[in-house]
Every structure is written in structure tokens, then in C-alpha cells.
C-alpha positions in Angstrom: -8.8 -3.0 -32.1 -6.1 -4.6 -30.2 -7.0 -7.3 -27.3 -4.9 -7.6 -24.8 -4.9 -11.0 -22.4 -4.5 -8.5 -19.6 -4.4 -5.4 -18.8 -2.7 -4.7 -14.9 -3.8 -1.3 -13.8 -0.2 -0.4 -11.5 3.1 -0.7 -11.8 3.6 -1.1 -7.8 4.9 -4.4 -6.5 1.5 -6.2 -7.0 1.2 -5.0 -10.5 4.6 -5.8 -11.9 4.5 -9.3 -10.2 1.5 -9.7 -11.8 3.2 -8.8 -15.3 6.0 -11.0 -14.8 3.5 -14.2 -13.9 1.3 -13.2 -16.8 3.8 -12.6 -19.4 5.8 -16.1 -18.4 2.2 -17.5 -18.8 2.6 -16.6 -22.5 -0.4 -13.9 -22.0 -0.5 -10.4 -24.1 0.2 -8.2 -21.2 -0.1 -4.7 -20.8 0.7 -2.5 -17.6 -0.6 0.5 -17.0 1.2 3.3 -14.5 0.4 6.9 -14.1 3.4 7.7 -12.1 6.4 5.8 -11.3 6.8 2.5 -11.3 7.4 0.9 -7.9 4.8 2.5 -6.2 4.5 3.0 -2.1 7.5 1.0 -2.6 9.4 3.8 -4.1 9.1 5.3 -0.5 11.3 2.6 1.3 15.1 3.8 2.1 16.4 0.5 2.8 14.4 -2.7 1.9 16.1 -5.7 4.1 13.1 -7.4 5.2 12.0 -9.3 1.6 12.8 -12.4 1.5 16.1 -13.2 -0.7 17.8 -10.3 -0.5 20.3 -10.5 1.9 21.8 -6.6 1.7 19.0 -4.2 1.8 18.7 -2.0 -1.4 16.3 1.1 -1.8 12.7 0.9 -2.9 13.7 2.2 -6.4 16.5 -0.1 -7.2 14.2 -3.2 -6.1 11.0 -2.0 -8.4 13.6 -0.9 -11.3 14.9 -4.4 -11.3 11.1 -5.8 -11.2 10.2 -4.1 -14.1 13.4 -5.1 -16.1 11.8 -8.6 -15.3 8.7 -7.9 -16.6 9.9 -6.3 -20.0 12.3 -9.3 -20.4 9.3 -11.6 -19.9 7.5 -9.6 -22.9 5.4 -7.1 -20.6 4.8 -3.8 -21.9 4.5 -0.9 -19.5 3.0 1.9 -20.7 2.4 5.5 -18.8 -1.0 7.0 -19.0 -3.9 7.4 -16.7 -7.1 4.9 -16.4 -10.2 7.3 -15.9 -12.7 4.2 -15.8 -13.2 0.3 -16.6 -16.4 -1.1 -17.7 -17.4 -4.8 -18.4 -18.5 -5.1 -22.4 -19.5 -9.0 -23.0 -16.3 -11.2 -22.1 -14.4 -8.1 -22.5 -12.9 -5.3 -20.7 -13.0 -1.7 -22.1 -10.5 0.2 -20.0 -10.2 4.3 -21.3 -7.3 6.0 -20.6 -6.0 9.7 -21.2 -4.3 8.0 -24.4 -7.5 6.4 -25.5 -9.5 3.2 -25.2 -7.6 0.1 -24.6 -9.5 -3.7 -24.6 -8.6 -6.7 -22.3 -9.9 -9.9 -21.8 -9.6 -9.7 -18.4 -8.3 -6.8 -15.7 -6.2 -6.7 -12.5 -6.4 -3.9 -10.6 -3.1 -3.1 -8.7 -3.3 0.5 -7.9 -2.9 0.3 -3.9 -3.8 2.4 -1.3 -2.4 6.0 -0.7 -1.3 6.5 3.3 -3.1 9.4 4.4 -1.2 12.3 5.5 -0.6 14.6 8.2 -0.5 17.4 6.1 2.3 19.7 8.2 5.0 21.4 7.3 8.5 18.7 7.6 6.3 15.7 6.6 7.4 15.7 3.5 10.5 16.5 4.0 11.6 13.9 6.3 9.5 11.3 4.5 11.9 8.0 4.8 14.2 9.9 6.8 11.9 9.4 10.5 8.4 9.7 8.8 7.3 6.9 8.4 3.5 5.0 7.2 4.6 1.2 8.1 6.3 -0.1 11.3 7.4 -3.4 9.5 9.7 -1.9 7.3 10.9 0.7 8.6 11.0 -0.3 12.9 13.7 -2.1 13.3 15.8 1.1 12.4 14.9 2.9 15.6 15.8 -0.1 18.2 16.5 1.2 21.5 14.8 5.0 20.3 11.9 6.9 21.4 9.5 7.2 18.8 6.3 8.9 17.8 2.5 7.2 16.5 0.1 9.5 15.2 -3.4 7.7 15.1 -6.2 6.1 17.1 -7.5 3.4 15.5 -6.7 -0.4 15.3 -3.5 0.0 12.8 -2.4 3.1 15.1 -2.7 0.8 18.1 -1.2 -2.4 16.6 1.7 -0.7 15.2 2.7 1.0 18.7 2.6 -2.8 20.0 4.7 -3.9 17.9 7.1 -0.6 18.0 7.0 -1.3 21.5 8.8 -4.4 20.9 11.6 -2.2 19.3 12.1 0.9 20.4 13.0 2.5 24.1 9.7 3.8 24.4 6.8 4.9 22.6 4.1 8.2 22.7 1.2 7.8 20.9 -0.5 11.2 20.0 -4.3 11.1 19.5 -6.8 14.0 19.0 -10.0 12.6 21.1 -9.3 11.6 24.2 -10.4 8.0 23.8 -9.1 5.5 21.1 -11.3 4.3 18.4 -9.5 1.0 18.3 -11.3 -2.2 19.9 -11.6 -2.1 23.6 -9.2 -5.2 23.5 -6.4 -3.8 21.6 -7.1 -0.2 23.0 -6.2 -1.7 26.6 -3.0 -3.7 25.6 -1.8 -0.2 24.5 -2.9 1.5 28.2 -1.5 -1.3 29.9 1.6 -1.2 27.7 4.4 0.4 30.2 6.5 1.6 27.1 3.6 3.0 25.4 2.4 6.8 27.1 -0.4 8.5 25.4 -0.9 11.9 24.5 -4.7 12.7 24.3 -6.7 15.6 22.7 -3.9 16.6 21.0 -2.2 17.2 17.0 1.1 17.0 15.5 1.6 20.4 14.0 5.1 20.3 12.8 8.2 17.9 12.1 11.4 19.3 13.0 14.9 18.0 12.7 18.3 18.6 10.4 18.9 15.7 8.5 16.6 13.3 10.2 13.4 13.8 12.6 14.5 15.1 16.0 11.5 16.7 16.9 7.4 16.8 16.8 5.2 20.3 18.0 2.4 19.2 19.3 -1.0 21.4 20.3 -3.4 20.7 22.6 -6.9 20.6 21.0 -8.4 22.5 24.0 -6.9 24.3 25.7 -3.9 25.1 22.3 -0.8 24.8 24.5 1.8 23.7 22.3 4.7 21.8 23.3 7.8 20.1 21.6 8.8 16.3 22.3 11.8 15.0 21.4 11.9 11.7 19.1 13.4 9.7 16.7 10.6 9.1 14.2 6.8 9.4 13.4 5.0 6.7 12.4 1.9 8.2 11.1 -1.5 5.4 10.9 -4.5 7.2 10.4 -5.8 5.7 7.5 -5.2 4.6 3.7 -7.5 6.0 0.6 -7.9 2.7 -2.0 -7.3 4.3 -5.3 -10.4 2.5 -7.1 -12.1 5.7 -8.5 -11.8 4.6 -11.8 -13.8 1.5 -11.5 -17.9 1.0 -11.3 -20.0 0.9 -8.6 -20.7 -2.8 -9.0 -17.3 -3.9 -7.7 -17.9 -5.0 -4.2 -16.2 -3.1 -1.6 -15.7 -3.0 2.3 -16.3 -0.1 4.7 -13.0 1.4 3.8 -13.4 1.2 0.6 -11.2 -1.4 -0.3 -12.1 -4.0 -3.1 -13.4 -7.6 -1.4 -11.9 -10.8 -2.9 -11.4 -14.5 -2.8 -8.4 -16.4 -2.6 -7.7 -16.4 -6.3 -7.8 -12.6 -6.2 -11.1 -12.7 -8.0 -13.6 -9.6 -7.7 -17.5 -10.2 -7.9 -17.0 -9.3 -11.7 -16.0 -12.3 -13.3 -12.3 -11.7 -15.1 -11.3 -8.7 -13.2 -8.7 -9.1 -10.0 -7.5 -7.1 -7.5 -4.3 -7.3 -6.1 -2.1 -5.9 -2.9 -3.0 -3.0 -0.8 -6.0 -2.0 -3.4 -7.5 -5.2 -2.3 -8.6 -5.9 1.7 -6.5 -7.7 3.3 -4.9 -8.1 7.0 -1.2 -7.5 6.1 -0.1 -4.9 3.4 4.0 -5.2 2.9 5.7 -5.4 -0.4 6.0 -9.1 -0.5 2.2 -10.0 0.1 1.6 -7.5 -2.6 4.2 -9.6 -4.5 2.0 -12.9 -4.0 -1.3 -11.3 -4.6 -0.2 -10.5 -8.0 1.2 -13.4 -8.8 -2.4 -15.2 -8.0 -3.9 -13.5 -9.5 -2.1 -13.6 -13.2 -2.6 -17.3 -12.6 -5.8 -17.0 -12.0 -6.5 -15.1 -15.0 -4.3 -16.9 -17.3 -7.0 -19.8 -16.5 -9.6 -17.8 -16.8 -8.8 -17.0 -20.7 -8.4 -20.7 -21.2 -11.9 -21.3 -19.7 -13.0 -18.5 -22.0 -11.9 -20.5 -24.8 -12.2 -23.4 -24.4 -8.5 -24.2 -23.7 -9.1 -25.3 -19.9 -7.5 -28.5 -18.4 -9.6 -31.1 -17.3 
């Protein structure tokens, strides 16, 4: 059977950084993507913010341009689904809906999925005032009221730093306490461009071409109102997409696979890379240098493996 150097498990910016570090590294590469390649970053309208590019350019035409790098490197990006990995020896068995692949080692590069309102317009005005990262997408709405969904520490930092931005900020939250840490839930409260809604849901997303509206509805008592707004910046939560992997990969609390600096797991020759991994700071450039770690990292690894390391 065929053994590839590695096999990276997403074609999102971590994953085809990886590819392009790996394949320049002279490694037998392999990518593997079950959807598009590009991944959360496929979401982004206009992508100004990563270092270099000096016009902003949409999420597609950035990833399509870092897979042409990859391929020109000698990558090989193939479409299929990984249903599990397991550690054989010094080598990796990866299945897949196309069959069983081998790798010396692994990097897993298959980020975390934002979760979701779930009501109707969300979708629709996804990159159009729905939003899942301030960063990116912020500075669009400077001077504009805007929307957070959320209670917890990323909810609560995010409004801070919207605050920064936009005319005024209304956080909606569906207990009537933040979960956030006392200290970051009281520079919200004492925030004067920050008002909270409590006990209270976003039900719909209104607008023509872009958001204009939210319907909100009171827990309790079930009033529902509409508030004007810009955009909604939804934080309550991301879903690692590690399902495929064992048990025996160390995780945090949210689920998110623990590593060091070299992007190495607890399972010698497998990596994790970008917003699979757990990490303070999840944009598409971080993602960008986690995979290129963590190639290098595994490129040595191989040599250790045989015998080829530098000393």
C-alpha cells in the first residue's frame, strides 16, 4: 500500500499551509477535504486584515489561490471523508469513505464549526451582517449599532472590542447573568456603549439586502420586540470537528485538541493545527502559522524516524 509522509486532514487555511510547507519540504503529501477547500474562510466577504494583501479579496479567491500553491508545490488534494485515525506501529492508518489510506505521520486541520442560532435570516444574511468573528468582520460597522448574541467570555470580549468600533453595542443573553468571568463580565456592565438585554433570544434576522433588524423574545414573560441594527455577531460557542479521531488524543473542556508549541499531540507523529487545536486567538493567519509548524515539525519527525535527523 501506498505511504504517504503526511496526510493533512483539512483543506482550511491551516491545512493548505501545512501542504504548502510539507510539500516544499520535499514530503509525499496528501490533503484530505470533505467539502470545499478554504474552509470557515470561505465565509469571509472581504479579507483586508492578513498581512500582505493590501486590497481585500473574498474568502474564496484567497483559499483558491492557497491551494494553487500547494498543487504547484506537489500537494495532492483529494475529496473524501475521514471516518477515523488510528495509530498502527510508526504508522498512521487513516479510513476514509474511498478506502484506507497510510501516513507516516497526521495533521489534523479540520477546525471548529461556529455554532448557530438556528433562525430563520441567519443564513441568509451570513457575511452580509451575520457575523461569527469581530476581527474580520468589525471594522465594517464603524460608527453602527450592532448586535452580540452570547454570554460567555468570547461573547463578552468580542462586544469590548466592538465597542471600540461601532456607535454602540446590545448584547442579547438568555439568563439574566453572564457566564463570563466576573472580571470581563463587569468591564462589559461598566462599558457605557455596551447595553444588555437579559433573559432574552434572537428569534429572527430581518433585513433586504443586509441585516437591518433582529426580533427578539423575552424568555419570561414572551414579549417580542424588534431592534434595529447593523449586524449580529453571534459567540456562543464552536464544535471542534475531531470525531474521527480516538479517545486517547488529549482534549480540553471544550473539546478542542491540547498541544505544544510544535503543534504536537500526546500521540507521537500526529499534529493539530488552527481552530481544531486550543488556542487564544483563531483568525485565518494564526491558522496559517499553526500549519506551517506543524509541517516542519513533522518533516523532522520522519527524519528522526529514519534515521535522517541533524545533529
Amino acid at each position: 500500500m501506498e505511504v504517504w509522509d503526511t496526510i493533512i486532514i483539512g483543506a482550511g487555511a491551516a491545512g493548505l499551509s501545512a501542504a504548502q510547507y510539507a510539500a516544499r519540504a520535499n514530503l509525499k503529501v496528501l490533503v484530505l477535504e470533505e467539502m470545499a477547500h478554504g474552509g470557515q474562510a470561505l465565509l469571509i466577504d472581504r479579507l483586508e486584515n492578513y498581512p500582505g494583501l493590501l486590497e481585500p479579496v473574498d474568502g474564496y479567491t484567497w483559499a483558491d489561490a492557497m491551494r494553487t500553491q500547494a498543487e504547484r508545490f506537489g500537494a495532492v488534494i483529494q475529496s473524501t471523508s475521514v471516518e477515523h485515525v488510528i495509530k498502527d506501529g510508526d504508522r498512521f492508518l487513516v479510513k476514509t469513505t474511498d478506502g484506507e489510506l497510510v501516513a507516516k505521520t497526521v495533521i489534523v486541520a479540520t477546525g471548529a464549526k461556529h455554532r448557530h442560532i438556528g433562525v430563520p435570516g441567519e443564513e441568509t444574511f451570513s457575511g452580509r451582517g451575520v457575523s461569527y468573528c469581530a476581527t474580520c468582520d468589525g471594522p465594517f460597522f464603524k460608527n453602527k449599532h450592532v448586535v452580540v448574541v452570547g454570554g460567555g467570555d468570547s461573547a463578552c470580549d468580542e462586544a469590548m472590542f466592538l465597542s471600540k468600533l461601532a456607535s454602540s453595542v446590545t448584547m442579547v443573553h438568555r439568563r439574566d447573568r453572564f457566564r463570563a468571568q466576573k472580571a470581563l463580565a463587569d468591564r462589559v456592565l461598566h462599558n457605557e456603549k455596551i447595553t444588555v438585554i437579559w433573559n432574552s433570544v434572537v428569534k429572527e434576522i430581518k433585513g433586504t439586502k443586509s441585516v437591518e433588524h433582529v426580533v427578539l423574545e423575552n424568555v419570561q414573560t414572551h414579549e417580542v420586540s424588534e431592534l434595529a441594527c447593523s449586524a449580529v455577531f453571534v459567540f456562543i460557542g464552536s464544535d471542534p470537528q475531531t470525531a474521527f479521531l480516538p479517545d486517547s488524543v488529549e482534549k480540553d473542556e471544550t473539546g478542542s485538541i491540547l498541544t505544544n508549541l510544535r503543534m504536537e499531540t500526546n500521540i507521537p507523529g500526529l499534529y493539530a493545527a488552527g481552530d481544531v487545536r486550543a488556542t487564544p486567538f483563531r483568525q485565518v493567519v494564526t491558522a496559517a502559522g499553526d500549519g506551517a509548524i506543524a509541517a516542519h515539525c513533522a518533516a523532522q519527525y520522519i527524519d528522526e524516524l529514519e534515521g535522517k535527523a541533524y545533529r
